[in-house]
MDAnalysis code that builds the backbone (N, CA, C; Angstrom):
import MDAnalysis as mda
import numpy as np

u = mda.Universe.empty(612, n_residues=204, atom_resindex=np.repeat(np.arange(204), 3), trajectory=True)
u.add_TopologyAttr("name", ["N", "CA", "C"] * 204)
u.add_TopologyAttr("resid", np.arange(1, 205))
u.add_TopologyAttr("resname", ["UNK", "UNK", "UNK", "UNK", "UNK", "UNK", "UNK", "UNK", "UNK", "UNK", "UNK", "UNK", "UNK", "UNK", "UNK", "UNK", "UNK", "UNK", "UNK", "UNK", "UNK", "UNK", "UNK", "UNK", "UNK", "UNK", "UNK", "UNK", "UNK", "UNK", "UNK", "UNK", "UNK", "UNK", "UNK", "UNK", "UNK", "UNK", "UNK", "UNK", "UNK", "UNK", "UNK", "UNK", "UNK", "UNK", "UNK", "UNK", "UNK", "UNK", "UNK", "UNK", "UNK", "UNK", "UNK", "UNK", "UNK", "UNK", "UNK", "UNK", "UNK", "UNK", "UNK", "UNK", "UNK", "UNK", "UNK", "UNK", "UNK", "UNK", "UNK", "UNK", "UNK", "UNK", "UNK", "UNK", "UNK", "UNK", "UNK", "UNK", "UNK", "UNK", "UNK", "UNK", "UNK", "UNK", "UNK", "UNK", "UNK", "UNK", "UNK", "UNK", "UNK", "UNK", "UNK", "UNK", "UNK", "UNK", "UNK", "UNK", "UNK", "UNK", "UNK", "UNK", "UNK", "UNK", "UNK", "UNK", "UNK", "UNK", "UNK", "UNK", "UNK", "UNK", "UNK", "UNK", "UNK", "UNK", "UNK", "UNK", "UNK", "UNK", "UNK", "UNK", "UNK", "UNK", "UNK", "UNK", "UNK", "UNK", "UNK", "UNK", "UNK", "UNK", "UNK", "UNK", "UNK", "UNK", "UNK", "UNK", "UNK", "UNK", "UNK", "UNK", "UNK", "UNK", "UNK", "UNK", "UNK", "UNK", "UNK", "UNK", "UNK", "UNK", "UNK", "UNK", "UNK", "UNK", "UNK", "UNK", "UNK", "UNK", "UNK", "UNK", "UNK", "UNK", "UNK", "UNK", "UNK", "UNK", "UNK", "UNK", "UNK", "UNK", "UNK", "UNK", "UNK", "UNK", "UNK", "UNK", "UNK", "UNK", "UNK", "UNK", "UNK", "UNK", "UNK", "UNK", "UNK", "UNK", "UNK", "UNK", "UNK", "UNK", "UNK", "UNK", "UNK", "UNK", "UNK", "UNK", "UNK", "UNK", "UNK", "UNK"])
u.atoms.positions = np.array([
    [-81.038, 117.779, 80.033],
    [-79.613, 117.519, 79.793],
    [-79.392, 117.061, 78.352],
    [-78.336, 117.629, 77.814],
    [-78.368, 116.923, 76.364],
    [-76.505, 116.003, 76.702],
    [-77.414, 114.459, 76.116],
    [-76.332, 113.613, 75.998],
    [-75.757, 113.411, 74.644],
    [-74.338, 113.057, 74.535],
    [-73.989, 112.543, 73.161],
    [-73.919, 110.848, 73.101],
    [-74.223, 110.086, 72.048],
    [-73.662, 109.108, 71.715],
    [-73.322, 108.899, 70.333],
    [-71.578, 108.377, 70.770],
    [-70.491, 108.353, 69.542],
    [-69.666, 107.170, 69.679],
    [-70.134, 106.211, 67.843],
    [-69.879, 105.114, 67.422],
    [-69.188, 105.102, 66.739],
    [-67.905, 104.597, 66.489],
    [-67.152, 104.476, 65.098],
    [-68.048, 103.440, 64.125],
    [-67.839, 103.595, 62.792],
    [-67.859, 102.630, 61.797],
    [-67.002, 101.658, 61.328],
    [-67.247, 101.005, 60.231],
    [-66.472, 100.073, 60.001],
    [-65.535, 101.479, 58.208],
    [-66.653, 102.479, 58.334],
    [-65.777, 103.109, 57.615],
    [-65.261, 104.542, 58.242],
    [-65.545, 104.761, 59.168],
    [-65.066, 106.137, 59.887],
    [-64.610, 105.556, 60.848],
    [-63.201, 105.121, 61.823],
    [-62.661, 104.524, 63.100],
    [-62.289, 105.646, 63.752],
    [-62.707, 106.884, 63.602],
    [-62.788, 108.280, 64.595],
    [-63.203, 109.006, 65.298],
    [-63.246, 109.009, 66.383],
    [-64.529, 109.871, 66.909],
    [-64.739, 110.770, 67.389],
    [-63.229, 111.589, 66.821],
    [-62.883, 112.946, 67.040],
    [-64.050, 113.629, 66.586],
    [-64.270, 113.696, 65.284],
    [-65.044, 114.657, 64.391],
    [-66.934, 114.648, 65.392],
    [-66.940, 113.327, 65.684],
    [-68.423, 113.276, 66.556],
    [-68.590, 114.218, 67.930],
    [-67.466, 113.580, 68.500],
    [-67.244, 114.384, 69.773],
    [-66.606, 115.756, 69.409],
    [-66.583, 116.515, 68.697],
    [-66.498, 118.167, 68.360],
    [-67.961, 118.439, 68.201],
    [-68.478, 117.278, 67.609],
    [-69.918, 118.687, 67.404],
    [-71.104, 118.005, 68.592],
    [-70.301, 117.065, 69.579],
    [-71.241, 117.410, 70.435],
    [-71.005, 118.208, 71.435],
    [-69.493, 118.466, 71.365],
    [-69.142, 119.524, 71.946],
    [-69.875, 121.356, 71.588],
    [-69.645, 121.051, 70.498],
    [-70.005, 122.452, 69.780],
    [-71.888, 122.699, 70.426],
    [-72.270, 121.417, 70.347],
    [-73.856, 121.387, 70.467],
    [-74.191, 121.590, 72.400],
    [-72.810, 121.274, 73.174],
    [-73.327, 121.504, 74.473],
    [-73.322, 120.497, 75.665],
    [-73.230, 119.033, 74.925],
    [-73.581, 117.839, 75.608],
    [-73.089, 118.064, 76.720],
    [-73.731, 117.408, 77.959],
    [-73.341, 117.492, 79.269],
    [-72.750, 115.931, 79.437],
    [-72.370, 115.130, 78.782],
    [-72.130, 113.688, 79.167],
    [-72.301, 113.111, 77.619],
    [-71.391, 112.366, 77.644],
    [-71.125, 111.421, 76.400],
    [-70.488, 110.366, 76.520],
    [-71.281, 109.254, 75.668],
    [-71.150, 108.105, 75.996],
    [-70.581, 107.829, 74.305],
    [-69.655, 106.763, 74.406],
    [-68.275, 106.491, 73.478],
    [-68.740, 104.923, 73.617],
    [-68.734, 104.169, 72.086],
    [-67.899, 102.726, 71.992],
    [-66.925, 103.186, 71.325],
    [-65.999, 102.451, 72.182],
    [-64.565, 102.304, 71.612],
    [-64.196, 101.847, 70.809],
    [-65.160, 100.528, 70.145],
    [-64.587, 100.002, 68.925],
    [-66.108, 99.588, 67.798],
    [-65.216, 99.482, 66.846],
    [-67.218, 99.219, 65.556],
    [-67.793, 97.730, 66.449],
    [-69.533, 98.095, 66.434],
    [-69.981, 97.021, 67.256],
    [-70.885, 96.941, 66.786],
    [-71.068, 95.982, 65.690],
    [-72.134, 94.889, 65.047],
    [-72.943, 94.757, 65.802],
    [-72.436, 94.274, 66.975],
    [-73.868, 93.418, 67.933],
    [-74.328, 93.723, 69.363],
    [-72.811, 93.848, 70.004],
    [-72.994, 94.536, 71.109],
    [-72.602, 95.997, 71.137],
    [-73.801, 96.263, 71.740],
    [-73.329, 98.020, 72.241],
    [-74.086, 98.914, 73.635],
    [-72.932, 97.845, 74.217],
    [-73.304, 98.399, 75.672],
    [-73.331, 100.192, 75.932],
    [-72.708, 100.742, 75.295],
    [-72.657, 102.317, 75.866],
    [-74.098, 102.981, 75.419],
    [-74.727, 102.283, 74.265],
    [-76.191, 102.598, 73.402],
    [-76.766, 102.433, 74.600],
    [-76.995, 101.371, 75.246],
    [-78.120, 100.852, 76.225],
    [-77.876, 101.832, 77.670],
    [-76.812, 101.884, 77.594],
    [-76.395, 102.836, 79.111],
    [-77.168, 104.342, 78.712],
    [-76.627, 104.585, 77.634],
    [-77.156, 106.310, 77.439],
    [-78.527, 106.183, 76.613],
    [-79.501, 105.258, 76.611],
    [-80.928, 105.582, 76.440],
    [-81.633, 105.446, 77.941],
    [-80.261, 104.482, 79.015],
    [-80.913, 103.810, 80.099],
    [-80.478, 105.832, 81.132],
    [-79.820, 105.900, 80.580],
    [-79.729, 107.413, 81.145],
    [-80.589, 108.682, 80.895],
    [-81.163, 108.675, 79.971],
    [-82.418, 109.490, 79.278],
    [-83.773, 110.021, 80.323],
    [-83.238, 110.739, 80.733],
    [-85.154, 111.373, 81.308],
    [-85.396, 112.346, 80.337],
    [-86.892, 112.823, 81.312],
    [-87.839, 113.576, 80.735],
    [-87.151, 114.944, 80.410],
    [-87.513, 115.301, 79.113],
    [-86.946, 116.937, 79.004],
    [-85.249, 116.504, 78.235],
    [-84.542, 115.522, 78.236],
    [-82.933, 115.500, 77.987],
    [-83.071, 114.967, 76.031],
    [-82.312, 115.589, 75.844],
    [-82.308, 115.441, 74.439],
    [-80.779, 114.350, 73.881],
    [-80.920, 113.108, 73.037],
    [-79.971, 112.597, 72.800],
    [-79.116, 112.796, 71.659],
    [-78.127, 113.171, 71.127],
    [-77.429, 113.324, 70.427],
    [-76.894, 112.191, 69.623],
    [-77.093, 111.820, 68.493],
    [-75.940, 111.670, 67.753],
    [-75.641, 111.676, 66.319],
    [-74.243, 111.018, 65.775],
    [-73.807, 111.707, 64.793],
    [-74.538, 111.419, 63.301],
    [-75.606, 110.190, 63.169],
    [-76.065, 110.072, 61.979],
    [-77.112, 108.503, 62.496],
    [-78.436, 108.894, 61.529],
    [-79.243, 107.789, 62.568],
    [-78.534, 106.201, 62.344],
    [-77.676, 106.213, 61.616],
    [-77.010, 104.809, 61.857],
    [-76.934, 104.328, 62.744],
    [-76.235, 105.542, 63.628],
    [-75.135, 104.815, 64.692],
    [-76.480, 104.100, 65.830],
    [-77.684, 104.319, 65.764],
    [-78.894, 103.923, 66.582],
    [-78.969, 102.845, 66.317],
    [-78.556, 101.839, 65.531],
    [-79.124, 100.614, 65.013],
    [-78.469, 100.097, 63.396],
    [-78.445, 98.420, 63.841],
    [-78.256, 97.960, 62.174],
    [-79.159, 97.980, 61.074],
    [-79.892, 98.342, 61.861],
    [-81.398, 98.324, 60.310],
    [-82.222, 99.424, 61.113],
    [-83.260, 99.634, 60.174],
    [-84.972, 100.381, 59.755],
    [-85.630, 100.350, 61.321],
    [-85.594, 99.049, 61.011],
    [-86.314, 97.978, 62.409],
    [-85.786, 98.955, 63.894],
    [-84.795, 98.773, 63.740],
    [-83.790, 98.723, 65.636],
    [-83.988, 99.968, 65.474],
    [-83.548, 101.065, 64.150],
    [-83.380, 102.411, 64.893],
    [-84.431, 103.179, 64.972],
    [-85.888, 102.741, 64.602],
    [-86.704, 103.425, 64.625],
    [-87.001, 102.591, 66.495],
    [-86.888, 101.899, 66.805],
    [-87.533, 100.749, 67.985],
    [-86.057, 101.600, 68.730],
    [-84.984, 102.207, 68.876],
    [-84.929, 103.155, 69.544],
    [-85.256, 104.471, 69.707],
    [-85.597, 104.871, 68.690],
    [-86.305, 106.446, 68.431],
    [-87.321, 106.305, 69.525],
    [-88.330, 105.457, 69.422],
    [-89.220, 105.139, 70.140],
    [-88.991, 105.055, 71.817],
    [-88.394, 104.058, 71.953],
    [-87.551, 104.360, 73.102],
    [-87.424, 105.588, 74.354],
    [-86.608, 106.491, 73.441],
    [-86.065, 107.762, 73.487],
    [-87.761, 108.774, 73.989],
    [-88.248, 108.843, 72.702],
    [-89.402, 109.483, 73.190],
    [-90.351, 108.637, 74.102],
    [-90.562, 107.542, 74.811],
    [-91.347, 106.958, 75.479],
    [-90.592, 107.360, 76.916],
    [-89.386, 107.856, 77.030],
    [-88.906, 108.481, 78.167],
    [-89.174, 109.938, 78.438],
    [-89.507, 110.382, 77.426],
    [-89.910, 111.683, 77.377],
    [-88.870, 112.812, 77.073],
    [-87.940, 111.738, 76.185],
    [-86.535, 113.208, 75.869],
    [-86.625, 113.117, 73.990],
    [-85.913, 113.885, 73.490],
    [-86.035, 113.899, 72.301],
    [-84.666, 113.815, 71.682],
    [-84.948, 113.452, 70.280],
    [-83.080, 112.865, 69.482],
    [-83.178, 114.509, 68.562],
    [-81.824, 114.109, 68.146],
    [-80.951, 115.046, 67.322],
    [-79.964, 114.489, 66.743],
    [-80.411, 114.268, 65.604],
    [-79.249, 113.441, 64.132],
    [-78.558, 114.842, 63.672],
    [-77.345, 114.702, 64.088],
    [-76.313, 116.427, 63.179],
    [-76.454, 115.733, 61.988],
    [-76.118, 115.013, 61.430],
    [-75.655, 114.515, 59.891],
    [-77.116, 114.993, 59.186],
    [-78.191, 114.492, 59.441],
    [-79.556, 114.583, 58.675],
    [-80.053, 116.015, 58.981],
    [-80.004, 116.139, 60.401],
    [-80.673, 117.383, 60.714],
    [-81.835, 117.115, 61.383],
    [-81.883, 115.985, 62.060],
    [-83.607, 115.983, 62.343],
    [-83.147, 115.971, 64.348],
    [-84.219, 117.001, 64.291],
    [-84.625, 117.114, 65.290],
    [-85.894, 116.674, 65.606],
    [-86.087, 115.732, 66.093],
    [-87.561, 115.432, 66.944],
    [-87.808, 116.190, 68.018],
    [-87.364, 117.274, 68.538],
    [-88.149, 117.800, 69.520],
    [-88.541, 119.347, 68.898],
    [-88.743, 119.371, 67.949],
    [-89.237, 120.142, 66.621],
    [-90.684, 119.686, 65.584],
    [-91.821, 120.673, 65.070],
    [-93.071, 119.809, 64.896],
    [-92.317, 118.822, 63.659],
    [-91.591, 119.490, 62.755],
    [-90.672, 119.234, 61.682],
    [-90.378, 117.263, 61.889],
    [-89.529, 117.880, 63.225],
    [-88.759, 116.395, 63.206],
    [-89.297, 115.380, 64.138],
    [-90.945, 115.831, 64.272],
    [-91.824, 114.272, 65.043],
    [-92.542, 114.282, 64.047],
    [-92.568, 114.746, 62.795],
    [-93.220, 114.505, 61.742],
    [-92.395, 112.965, 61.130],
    [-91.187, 112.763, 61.196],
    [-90.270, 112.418, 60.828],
    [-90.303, 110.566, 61.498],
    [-91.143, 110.644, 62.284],
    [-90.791, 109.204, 63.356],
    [-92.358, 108.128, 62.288],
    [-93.325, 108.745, 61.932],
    [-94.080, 107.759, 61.876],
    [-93.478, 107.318, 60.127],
    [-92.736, 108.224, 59.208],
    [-91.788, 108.007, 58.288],
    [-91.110, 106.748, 58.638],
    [-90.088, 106.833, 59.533],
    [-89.790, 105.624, 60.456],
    [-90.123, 104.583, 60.206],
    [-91.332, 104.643, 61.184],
    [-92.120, 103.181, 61.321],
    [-92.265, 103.086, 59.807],
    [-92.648, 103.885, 58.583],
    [-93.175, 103.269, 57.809],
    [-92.053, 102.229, 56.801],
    [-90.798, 102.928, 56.887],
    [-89.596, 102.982, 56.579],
    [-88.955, 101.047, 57.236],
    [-89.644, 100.659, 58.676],
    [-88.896, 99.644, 59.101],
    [-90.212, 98.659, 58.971],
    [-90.935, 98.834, 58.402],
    [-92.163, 97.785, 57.855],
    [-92.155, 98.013, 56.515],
    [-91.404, 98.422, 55.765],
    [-91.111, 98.258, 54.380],
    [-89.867, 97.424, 54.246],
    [-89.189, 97.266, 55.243],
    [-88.055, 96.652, 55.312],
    [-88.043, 95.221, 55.622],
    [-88.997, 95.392, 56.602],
    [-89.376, 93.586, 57.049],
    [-89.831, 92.945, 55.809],
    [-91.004, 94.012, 55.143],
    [-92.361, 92.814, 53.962],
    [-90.597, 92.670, 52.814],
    [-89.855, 93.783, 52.711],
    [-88.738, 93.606, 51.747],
    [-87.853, 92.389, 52.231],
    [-87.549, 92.020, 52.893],
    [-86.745, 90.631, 53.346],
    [-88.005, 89.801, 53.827],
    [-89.020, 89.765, 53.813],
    [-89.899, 88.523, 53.293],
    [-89.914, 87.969, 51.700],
    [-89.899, 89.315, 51.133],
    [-90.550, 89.311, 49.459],
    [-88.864, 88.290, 49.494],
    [-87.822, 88.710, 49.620],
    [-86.252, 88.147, 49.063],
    [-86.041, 86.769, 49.240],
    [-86.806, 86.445, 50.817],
    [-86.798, 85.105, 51.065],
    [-87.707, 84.672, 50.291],
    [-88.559, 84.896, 50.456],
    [-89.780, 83.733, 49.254],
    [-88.937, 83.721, 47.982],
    [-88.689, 84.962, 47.083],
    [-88.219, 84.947, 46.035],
    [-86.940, 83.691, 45.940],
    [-85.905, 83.893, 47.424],
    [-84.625, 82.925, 47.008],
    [-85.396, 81.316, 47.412],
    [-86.135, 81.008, 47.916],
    [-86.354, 79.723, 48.164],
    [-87.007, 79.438, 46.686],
    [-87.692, 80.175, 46.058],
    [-88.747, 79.855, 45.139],
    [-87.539, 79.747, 43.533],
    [-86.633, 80.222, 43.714],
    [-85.851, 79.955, 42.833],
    [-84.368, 79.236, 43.003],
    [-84.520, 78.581, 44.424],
    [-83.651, 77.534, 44.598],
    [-84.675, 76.306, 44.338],
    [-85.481, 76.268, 44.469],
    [-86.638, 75.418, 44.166],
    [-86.834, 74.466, 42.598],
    [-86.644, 75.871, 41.728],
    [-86.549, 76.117, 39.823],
    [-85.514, 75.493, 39.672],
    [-84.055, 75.526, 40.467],
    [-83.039, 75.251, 40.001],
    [-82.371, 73.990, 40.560],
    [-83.462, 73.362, 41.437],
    [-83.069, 71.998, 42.168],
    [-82.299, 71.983, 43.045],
    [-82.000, 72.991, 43.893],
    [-81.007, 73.137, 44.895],
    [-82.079, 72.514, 46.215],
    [-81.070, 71.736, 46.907],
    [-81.559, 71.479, 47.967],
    [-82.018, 72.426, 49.104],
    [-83.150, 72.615, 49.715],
    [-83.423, 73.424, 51.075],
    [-83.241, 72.591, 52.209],
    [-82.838, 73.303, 53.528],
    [-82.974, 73.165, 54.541],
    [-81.273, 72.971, 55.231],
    [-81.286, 72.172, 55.914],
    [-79.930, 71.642, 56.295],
    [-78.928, 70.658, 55.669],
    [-77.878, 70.855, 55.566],
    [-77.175, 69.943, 54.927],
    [-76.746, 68.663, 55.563],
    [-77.163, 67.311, 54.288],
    [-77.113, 66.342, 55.249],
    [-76.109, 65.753, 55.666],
    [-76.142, 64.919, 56.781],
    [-74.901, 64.907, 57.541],
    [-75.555, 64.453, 58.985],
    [-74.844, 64.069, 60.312],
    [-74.825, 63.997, 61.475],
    [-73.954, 64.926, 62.521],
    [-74.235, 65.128, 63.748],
    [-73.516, 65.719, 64.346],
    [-72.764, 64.878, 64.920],
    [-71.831, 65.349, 65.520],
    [-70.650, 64.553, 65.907],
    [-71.286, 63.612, 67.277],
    [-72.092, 63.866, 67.763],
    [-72.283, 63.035, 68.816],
    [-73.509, 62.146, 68.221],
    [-74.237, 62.401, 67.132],
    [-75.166, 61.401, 66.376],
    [-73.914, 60.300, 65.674],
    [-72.588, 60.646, 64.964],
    [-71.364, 59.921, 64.238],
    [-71.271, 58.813, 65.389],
    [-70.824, 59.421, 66.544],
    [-70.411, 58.564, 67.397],
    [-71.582, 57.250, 67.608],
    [-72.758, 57.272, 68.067],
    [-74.190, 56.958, 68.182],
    [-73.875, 55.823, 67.062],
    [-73.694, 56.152, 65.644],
    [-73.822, 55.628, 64.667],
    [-72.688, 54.643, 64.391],
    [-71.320, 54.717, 64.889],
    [-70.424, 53.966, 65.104],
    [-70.668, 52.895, 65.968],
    [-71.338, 53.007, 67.070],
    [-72.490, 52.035, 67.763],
    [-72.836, 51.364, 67.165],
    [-73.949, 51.703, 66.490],
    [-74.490, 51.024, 66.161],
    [-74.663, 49.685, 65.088],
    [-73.384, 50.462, 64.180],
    [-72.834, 49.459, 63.067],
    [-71.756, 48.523, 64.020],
    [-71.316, 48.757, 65.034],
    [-70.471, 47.665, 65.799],
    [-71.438, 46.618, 65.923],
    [-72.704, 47.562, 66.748],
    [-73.461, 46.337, 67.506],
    [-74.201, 45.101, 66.192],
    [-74.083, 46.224, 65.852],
    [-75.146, 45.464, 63.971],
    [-73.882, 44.014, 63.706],
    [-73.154, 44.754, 63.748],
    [-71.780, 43.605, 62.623],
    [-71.400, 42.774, 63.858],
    [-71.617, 42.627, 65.264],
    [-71.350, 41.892, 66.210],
    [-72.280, 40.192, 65.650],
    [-71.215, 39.259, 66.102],
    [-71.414, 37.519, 65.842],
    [-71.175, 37.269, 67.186],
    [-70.542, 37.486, 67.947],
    [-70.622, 37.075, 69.045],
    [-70.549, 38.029, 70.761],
    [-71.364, 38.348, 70.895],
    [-72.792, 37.933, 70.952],
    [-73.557, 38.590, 69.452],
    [-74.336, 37.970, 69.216],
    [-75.368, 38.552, 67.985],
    [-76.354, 39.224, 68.530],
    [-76.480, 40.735, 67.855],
    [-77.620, 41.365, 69.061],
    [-78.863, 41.512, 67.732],
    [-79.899, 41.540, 68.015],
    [-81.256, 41.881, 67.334],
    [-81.641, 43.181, 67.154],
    [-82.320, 43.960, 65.757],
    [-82.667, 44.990, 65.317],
    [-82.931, 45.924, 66.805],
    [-84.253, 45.006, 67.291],
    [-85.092, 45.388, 68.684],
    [-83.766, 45.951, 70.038],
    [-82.897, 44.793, 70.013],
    [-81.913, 44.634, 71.239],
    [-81.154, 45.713, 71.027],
    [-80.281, 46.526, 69.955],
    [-79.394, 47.557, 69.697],
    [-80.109, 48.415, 69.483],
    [-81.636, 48.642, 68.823],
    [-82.222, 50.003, 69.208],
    [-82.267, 49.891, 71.019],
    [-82.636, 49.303, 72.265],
    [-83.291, 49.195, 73.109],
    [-81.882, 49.724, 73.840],
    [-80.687, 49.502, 73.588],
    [-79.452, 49.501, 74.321],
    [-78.698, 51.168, 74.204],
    [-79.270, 52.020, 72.588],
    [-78.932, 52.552, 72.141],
    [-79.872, 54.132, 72.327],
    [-80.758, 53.805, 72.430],
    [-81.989, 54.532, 72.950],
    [-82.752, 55.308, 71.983],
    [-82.562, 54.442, 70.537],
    [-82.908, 54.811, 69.647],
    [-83.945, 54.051, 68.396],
    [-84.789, 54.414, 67.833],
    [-85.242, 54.119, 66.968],
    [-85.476, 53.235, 65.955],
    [-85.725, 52.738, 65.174],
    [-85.241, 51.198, 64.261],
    [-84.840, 52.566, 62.648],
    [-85.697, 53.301, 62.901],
    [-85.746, 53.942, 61.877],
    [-84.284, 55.177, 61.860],
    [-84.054, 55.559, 63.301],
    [-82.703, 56.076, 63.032],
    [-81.398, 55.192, 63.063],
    [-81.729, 53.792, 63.276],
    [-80.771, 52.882, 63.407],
    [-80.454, 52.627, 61.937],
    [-81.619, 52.473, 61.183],
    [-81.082, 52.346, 59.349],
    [-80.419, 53.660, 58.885],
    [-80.985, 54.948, 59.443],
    [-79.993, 56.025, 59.262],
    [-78.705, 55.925, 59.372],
    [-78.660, 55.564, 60.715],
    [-77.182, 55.449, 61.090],
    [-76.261, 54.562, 60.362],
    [-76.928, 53.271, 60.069],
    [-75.723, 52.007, 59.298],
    [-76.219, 52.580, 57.559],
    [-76.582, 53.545, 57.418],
    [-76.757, 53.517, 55.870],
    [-75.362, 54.709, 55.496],
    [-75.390, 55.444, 56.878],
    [-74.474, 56.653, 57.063],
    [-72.772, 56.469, 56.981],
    [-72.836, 55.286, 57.851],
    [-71.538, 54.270, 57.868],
    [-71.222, 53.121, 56.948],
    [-72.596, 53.284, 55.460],
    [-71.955, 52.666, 54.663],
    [-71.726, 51.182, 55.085],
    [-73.243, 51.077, 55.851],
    [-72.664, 49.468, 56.643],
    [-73.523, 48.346, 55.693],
    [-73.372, 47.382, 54.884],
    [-73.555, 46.433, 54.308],
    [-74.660, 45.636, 55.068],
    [-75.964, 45.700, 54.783],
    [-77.243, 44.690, 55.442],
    [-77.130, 43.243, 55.337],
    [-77.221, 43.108, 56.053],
    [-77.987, 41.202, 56.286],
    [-79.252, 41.378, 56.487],
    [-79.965, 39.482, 55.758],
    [-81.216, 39.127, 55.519],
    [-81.668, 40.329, 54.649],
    [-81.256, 40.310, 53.968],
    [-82.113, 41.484, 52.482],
    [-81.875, 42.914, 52.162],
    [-82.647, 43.274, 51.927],
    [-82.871, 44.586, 51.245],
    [-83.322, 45.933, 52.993],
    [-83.178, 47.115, 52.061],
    [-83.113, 47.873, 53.824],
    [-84.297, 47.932, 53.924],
    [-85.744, 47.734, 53.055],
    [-86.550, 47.547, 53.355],
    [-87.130, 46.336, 54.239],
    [-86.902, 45.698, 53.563],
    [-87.133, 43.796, 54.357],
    [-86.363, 44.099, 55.973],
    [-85.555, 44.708, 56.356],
    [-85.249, 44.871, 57.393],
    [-85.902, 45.751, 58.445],
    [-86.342, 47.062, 57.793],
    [-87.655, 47.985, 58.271],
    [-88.287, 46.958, 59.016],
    [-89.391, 46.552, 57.822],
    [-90.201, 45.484, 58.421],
    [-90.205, 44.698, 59.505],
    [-88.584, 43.830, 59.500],
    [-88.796, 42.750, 60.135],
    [-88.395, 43.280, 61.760],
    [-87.944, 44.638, 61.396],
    [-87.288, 45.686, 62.952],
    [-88.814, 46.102, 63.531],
    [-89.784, 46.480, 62.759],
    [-91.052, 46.943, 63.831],
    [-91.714, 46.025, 64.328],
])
């Protein structure tokens, strides 16, 4: 059986022109997203999950298989591990041709040049945010339910009556001595008995 599958882009929103030439080509069944789909694409998964042995899949350019190197060769694969073969109209490749299974280990070589290439970019951007003193990792800050935590804790800290102890507001709080200075350093909370070190100390 030959199936079609037809994707709009974010620069072609038509899918007239796809569905003519899978018409022209024969398709017995065609599977349509209705709208451009970054991430999900349920009709992809239906019409590879429809694929037997001998059925050839159609479509309009190997894009529409995947966002990268990676995915559309890891459906190519797919495709032939069911035992049917693709047909790109735009390129011309037929894999069920010696021509166009010549064409798949290209592929693979094509989506492992792509991975070591967004390794090489990351090392490169960390290694020159590095040169230029930019901070890595996460930006600092708390989450809103650590803020709250931390509003705690500078209450319990600045409390005179009752007066609670380093030990007593970590123990109540379920937290740390060491995220407890996080927290009142976060809120900008003013120490007693010394320095935030001298307090470390006298908290373990």
């Amino acid at each position: 059986m030959k199936i079609g599958y037809a994707r709009v882009s974010t620069r072609q929103q038509n899918l007239d022109m796809q569905l003519e030439a899978f018409r022209k080509e024969g398709c017995e069944k065609i599977y349509q997203e209705k709208k451009s789909a970054f991430a999900d694409r349920p009709e992809l998964l239906r019409a590879l999950d429809d694929l037997r042995t001998g059925d050839t899949l159609y479509v309009w350019a190997l894009d529409r298989l995947g966002r990268t190197v990676f995915e559309v060769i890891g459906n190519v694969r797919k495709i032939h591990d069911k035992g049917a073969t693709l047909n790109v109209i735009v390129q011309k490749i037929d894999t069920g041709t010696t021509t166009g299974k010549m064409m798949i280990p290209i592929f693979s070589m094509l989506a492992e040049l792509e991975i070591e290439l967004k390794r090489e970019r990351a090392i490169a951007g960390i290694r020159i945010a590095r040169e230029s003193g930019r901070r890595l990792g996460r930006k600092p800050g708390l989450s809103p339910e650590a803020q709250e935590t931390a509003k705690s804790a500078q209450k319990l800290y600045r409390s005179k009556d009752p007066e609670y102890s380093v030990r007593e507001i970590c123990r109540m709080l379920n937290i740390t001595p060491k995220t407890m200075y996080k927290y009142l350093d976060f809120m900008k909370t003013e120490l007693k008995g010394g320095t935030l070190q001298n307090n470390k100390i006298n908290a373990t």
